[in-house]
N, C-alpha and C positions, 0 to 999 in steps of 0.2 A: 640070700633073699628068703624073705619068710613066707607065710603060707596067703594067699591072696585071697581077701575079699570079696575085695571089690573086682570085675571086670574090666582088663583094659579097654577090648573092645566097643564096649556100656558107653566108656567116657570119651571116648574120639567121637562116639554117636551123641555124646549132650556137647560138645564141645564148640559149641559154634558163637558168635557174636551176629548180632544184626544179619540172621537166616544164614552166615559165613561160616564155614568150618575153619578151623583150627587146630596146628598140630597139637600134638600132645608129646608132653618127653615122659621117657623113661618113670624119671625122678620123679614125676610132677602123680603117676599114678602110684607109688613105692608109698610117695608121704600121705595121700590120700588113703590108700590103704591100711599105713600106720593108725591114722586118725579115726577111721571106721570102727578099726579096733577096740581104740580107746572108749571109745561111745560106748561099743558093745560091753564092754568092760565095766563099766562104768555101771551101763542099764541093771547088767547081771546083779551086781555089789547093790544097787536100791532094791532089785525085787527080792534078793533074799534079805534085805533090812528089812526088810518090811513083809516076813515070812510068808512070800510066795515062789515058788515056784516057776513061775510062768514071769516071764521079760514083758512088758505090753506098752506101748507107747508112750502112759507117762512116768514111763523109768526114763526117757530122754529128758 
């Protein structure tokens, strides 16, 4: 496992449908975690394109 993001905790707490909770597996926070990454990843590689420094929302 790699290094964690996101919060598993976080996501059992947004995890609901229609006021309902719902489980959450394992897996389902690993890939979401992966994917967080990738964003952040991502953001990082636009702000320094575009020679700044600082990550800020519309590097998403």
């Amino acid at each position: 496992m790699t290094d964690m993001v996101v919060i598993k905790a976080k996501i059992k707490e947004f995890a609901k449908y229609n006021d309902k909770k719902l489980n959450v597996s394992g897996e389902f926070a690993d890939t979401l975690n992966e994917k967080v990454k990738k964003l952040i990843e991502e953001a990082c590689r636009r702000a320094k394109e575009n020679n700044r420094n600082t990550v800020m929302k519309k590097d998403l």
